[in-house]
Backbone atoms as SQL, in Angstrom:
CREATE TABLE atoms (id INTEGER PRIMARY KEY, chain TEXT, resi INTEGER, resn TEXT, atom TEXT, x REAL, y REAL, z REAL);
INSERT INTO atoms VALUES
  (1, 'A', 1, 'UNK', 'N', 17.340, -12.452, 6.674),
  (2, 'A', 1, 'UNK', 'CA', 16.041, -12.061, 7.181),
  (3, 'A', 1, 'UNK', 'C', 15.634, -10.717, 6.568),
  (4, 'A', 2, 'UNK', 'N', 14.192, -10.651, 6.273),
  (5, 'A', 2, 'UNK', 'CA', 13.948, -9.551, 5.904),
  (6, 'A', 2, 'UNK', 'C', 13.483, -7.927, 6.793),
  (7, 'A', 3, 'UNK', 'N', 14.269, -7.028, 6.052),
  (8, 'A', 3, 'UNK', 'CA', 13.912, -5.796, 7.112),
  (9, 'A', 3, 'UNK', 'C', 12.396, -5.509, 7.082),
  (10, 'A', 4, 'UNK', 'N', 11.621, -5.446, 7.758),
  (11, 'A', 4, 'UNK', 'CA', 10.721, -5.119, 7.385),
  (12, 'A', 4, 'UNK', 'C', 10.218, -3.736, 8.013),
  (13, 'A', 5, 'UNK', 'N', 11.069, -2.790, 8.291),
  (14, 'A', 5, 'UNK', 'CA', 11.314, -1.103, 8.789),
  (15, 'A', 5, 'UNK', 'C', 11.490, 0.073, 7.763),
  (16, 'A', 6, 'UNK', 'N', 11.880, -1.232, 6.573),
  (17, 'A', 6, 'UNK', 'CA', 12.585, -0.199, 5.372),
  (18, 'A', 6, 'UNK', 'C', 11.932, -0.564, 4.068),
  (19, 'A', 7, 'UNK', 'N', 11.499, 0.310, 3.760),
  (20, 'A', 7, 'UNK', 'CA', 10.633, -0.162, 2.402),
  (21, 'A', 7, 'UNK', 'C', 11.348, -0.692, 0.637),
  (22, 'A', 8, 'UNK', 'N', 11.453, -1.773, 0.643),
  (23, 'A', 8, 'UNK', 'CA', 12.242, -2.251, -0.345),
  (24, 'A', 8, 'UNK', 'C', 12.244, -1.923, -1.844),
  (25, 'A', 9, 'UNK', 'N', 10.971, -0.601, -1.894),
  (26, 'A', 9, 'UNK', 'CA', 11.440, -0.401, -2.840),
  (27, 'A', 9, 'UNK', 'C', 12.209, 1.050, -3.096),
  (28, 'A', 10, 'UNK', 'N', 10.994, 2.374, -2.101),
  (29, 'A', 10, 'UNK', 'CA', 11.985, 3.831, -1.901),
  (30, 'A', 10, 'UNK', 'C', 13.205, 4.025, -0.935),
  (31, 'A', 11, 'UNK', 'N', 13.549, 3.105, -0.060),
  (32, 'A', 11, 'UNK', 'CA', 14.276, 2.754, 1.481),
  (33, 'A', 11, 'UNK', 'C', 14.122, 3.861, 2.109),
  (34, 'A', 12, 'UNK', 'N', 13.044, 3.900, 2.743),
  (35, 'A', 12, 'UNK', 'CA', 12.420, 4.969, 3.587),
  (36, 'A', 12, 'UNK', 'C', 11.874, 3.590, 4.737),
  (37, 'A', 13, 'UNK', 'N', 11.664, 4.576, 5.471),
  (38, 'A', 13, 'UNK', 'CA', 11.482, 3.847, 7.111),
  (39, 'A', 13, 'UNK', 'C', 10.045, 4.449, 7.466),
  (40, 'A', 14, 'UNK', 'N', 8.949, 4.228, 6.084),
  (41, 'A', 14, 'UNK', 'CA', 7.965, 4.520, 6.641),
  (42, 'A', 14, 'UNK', 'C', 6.689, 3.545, 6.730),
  (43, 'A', 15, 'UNK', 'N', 7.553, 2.115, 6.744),
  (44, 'A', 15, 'UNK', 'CA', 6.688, 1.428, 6.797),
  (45, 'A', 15, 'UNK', 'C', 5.616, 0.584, 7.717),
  (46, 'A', 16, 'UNK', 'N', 4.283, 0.504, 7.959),
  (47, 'A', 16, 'UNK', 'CA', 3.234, -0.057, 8.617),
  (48, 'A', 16, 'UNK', 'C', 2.442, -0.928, 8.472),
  (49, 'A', 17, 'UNK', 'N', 2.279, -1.930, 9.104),
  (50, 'A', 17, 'UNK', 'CA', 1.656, -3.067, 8.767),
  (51, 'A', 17, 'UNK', 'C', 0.295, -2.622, 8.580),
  (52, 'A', 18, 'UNK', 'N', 0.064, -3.006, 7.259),
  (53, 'A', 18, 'UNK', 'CA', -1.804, -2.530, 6.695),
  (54, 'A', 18, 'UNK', 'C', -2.098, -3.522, 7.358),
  (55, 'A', 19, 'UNK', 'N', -2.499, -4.865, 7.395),
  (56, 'A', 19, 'UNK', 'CA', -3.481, -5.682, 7.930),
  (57, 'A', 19, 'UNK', 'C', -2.434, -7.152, 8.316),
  (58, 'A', 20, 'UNK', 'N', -3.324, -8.646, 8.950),
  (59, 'A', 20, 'UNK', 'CA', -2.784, -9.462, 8.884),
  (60, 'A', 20, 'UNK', 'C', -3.656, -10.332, 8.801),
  (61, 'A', 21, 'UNK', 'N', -3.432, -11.509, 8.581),
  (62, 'A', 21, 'UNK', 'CA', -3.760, -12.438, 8.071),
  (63, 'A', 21, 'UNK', 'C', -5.373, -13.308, 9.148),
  (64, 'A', 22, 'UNK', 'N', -6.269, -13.436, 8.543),
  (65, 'A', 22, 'UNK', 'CA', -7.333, -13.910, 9.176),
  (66, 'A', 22, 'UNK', 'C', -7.019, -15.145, 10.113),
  (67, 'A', 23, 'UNK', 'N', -5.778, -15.525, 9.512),
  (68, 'A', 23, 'UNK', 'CA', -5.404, -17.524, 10.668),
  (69, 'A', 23, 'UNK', 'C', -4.220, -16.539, 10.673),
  (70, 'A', 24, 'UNK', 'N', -4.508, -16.747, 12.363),
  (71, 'A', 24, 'UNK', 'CA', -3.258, -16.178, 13.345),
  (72, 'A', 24, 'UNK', 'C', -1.921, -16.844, 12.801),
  (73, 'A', 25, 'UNK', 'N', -0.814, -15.902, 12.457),
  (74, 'A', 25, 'UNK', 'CA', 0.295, -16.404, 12.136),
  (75, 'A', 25, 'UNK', 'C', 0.830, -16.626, 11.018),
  (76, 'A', 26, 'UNK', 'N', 0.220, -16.217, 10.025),
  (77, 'A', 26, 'UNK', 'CA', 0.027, -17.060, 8.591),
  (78, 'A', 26, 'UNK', 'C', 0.910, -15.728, 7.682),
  (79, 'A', 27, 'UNK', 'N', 0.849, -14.476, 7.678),
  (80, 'A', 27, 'UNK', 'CA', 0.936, -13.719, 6.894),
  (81, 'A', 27, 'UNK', 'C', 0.808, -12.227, 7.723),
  (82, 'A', 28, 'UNK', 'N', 2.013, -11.165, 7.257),
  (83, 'A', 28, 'UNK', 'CA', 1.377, -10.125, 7.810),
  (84, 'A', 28, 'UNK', 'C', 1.824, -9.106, 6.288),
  (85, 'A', 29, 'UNK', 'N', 0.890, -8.162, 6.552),
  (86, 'A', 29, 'UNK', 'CA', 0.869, -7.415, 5.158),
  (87, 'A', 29, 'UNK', 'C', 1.369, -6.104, 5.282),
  (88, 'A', 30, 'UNK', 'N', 2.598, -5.213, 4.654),
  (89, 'A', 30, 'UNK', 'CA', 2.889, -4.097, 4.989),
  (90, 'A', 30, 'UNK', 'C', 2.643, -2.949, 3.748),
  (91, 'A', 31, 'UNK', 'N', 2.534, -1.891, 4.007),
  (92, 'A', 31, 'UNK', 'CA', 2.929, -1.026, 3.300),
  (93, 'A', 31, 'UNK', 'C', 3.818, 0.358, 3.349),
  (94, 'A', 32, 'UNK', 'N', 4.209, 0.869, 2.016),
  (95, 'A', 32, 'UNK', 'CA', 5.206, 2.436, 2.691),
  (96, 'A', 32, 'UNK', 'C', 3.903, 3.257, 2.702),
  (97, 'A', 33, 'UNK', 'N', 4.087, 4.049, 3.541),
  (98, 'A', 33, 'UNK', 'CA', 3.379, 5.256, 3.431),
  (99, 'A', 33, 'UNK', 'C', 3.686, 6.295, 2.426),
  (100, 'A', 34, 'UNK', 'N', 5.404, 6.218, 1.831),
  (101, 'A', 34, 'UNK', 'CA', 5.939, 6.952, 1.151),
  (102, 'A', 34, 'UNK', 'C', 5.506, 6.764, -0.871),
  (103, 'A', 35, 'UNK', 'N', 5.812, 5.574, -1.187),
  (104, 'A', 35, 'UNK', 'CA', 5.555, 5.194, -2.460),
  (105, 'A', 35, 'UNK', 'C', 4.597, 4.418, -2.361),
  (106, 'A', 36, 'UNK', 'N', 3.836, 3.884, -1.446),
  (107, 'A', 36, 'UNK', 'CA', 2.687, 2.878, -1.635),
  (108, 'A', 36, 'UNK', 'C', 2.859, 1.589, -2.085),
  (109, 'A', 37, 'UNK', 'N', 4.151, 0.950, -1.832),
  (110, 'A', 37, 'UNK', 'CA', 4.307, -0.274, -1.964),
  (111, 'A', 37, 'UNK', 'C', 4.374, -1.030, -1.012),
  (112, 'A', 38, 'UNK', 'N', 3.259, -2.182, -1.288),
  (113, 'A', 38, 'UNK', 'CA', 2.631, -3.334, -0.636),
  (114, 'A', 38, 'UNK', 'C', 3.248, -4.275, -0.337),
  (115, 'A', 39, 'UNK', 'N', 3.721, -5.132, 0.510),
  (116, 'A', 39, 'UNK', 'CA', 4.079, -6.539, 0.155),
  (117, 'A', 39, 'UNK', 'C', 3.485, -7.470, 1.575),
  (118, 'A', 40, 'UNK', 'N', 3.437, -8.256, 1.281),
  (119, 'A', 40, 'UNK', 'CA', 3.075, -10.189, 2.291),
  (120, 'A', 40, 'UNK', 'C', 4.601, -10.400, 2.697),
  (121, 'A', 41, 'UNK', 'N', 4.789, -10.532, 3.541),
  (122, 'A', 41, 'UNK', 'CA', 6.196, -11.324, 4.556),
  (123, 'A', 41, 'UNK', 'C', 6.200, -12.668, 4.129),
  (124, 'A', 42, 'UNK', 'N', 4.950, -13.397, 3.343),
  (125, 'A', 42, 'UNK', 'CA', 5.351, -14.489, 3.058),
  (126, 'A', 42, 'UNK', 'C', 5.939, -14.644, 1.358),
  (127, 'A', 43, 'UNK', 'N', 6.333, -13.275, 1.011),
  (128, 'A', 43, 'UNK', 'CA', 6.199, -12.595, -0.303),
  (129, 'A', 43, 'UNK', 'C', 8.449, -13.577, -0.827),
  (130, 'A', 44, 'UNK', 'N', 8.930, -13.674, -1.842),
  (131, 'A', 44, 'UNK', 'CA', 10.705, -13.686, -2.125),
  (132, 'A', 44, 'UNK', 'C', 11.044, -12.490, -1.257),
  (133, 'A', 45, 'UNK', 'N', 12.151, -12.852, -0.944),
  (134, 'A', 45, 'UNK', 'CA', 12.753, -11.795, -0.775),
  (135, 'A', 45, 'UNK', 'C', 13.121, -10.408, -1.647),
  (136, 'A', 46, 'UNK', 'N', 13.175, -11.477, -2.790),
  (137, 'A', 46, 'UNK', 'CA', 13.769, -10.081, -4.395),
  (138, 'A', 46, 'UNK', 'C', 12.512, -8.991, -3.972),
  (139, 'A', 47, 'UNK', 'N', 11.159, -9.056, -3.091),
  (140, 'A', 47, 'UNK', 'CA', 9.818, -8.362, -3.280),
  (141, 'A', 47, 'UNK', 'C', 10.164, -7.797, -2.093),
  (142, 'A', 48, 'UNK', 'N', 10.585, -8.052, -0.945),
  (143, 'A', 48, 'UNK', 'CA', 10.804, -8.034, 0.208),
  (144, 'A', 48, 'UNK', 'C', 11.637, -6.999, 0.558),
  (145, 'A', 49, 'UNK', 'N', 12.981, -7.368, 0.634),
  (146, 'A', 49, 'UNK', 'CA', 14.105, -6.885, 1.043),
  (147, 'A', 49, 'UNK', 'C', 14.848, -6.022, 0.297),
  (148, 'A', 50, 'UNK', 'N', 15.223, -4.430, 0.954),
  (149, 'A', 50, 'UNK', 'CA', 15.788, -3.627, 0.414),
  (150, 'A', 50, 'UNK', 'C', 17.061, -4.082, -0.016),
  (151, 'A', 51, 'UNK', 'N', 17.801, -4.743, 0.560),
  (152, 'A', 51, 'UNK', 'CA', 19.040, -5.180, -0.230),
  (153, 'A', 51, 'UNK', 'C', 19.240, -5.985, -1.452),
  (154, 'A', 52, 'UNK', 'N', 18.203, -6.683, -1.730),
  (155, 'A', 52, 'UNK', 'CA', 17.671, -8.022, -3.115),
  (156, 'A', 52, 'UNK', 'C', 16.648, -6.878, -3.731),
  (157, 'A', 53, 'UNK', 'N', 16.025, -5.962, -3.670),
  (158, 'A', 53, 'UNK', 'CA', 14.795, -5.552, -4.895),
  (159, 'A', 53, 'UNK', 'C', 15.840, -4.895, -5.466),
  (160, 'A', 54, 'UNK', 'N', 15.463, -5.110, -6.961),
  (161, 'A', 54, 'UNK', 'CA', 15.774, -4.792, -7.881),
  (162, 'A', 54, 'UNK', 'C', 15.822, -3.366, -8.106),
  (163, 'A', 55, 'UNK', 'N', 17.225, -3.031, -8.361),
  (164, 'A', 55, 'UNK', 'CA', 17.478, -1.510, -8.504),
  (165, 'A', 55, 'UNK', 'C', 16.732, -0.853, -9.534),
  (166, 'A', 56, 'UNK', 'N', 16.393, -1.735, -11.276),
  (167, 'A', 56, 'UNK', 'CA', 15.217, -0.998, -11.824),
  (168, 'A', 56, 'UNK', 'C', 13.523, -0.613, -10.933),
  (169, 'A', 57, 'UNK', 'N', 13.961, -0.839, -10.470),
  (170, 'A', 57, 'UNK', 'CA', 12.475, -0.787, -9.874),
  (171, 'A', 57, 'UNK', 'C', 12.269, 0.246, -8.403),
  (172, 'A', 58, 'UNK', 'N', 13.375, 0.668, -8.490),
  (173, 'A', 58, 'UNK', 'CA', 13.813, 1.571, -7.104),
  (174, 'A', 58, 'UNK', 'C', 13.135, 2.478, -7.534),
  (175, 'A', 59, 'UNK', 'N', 12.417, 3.487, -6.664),
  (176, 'A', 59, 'UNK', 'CA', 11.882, 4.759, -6.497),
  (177, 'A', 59, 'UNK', 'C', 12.755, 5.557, -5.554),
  (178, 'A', 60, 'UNK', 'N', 13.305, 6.935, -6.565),
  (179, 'A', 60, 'UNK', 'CA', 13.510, 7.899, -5.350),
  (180, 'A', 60, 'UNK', 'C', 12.940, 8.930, -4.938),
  (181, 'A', 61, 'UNK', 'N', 12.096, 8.617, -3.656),
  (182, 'A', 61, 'UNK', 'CA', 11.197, 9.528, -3.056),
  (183, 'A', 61, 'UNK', 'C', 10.898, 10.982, -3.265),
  (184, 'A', 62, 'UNK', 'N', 12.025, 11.697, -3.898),
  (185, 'A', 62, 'UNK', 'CA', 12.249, 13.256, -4.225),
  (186, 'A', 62, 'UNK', 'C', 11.568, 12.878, -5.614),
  (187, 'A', 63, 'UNK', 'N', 11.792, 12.230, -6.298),
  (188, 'A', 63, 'UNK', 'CA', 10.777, 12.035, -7.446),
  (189, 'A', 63, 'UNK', 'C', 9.489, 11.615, -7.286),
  (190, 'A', 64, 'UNK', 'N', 8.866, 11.418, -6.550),
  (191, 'A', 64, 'UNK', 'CA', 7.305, 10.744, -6.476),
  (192, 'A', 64, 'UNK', 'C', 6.170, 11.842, -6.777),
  (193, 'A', 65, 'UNK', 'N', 6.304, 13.422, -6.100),
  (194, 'A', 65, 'UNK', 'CA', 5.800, 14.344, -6.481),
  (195, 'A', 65, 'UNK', 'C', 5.685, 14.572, -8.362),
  (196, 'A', 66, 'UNK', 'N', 6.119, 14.614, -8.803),
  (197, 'A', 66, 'UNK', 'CA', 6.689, 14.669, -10.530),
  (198, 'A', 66, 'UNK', 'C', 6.158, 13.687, -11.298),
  (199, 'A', 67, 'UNK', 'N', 5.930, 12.359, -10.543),
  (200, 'A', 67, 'UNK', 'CA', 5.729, 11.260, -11.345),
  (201, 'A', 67, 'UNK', 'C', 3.903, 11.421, -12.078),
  (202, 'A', 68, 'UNK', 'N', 3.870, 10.635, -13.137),
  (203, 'A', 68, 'UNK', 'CA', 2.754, 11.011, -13.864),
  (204, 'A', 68, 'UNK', 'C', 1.826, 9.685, -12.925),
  (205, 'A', 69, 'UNK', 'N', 0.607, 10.025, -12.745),
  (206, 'A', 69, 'UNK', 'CA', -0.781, 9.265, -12.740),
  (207, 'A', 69, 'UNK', 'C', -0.909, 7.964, -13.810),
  (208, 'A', 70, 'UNK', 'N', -0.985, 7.067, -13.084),
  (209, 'A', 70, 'UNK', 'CA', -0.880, 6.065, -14.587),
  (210, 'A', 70, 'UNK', 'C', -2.011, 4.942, -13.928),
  (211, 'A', 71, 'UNK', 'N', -3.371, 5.105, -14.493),
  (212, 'A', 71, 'UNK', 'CA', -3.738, 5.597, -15.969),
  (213, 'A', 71, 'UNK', 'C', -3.833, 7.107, -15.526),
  (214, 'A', 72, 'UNK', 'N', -4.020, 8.365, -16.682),
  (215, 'A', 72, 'UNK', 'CA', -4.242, 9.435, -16.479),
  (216, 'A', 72, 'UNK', 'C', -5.660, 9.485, -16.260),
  (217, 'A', 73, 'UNK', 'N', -4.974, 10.741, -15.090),
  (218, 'A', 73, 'UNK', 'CA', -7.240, 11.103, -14.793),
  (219, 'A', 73, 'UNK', 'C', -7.762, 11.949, -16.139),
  (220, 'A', 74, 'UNK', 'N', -8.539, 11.576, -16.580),
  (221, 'A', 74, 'UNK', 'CA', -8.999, 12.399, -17.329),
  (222, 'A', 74, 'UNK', 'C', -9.575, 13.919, -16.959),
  (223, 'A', 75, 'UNK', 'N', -9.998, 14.964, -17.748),
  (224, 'A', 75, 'UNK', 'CA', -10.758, 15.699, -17.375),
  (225, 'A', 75, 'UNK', 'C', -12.180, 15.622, -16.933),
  (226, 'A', 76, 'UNK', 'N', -12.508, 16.451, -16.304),
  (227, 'A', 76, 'UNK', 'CA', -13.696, 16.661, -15.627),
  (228, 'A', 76, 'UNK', 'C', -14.779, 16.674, -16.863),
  (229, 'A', 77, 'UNK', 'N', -15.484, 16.207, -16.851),
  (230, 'A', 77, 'UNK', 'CA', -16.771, 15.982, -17.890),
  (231, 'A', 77, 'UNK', 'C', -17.825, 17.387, -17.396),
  (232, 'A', 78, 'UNK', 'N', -18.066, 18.409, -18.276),
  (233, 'A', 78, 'UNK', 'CA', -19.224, 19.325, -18.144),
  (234, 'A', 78, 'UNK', 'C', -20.602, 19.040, -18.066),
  (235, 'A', 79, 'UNK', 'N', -21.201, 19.241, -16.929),
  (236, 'A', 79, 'UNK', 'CA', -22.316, 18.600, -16.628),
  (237, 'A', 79, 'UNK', 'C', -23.728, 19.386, -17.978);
């Protein structure tokens, strides 16, 4: 079963259900508050569950500050 307390991809416990599904029952949608990763409960587990996501793909939270903007913002255009 999947945790859905722990965010499968930074494993932080800051996760909240963004929305659910318009037909009662069907889908509920979470996200971290920490790295901003999304997922559907009706999603694999490999997407799901902190113990199955893929360790390339792990974020560690002490790094998220550091990480670059992708795409980059450009500069401010002079009016």
């Amino acid at each position: 079963m999947t945790n859905t307390s722990v965010c499968p991809r930074c494993d932080t416990d800051t996760v909240r259900v963004l929305t659910t599904s318009p037909v009662p029952d069907r889908w509920v949608m979470y996200v971290c508050s920490t790295c901003i990763y999304s997922w559907r409960s009706t999603e694999p587990t490999q997407a799901t569950d902190p113990a199955t996501y893929p360790a390339a793909f792990k974020i560690d939270p002490a790094d998220i500050p550091a990480l670059a903007a992708i795409p980059p913002v450009p500069p401010r255009r002079q009016a």
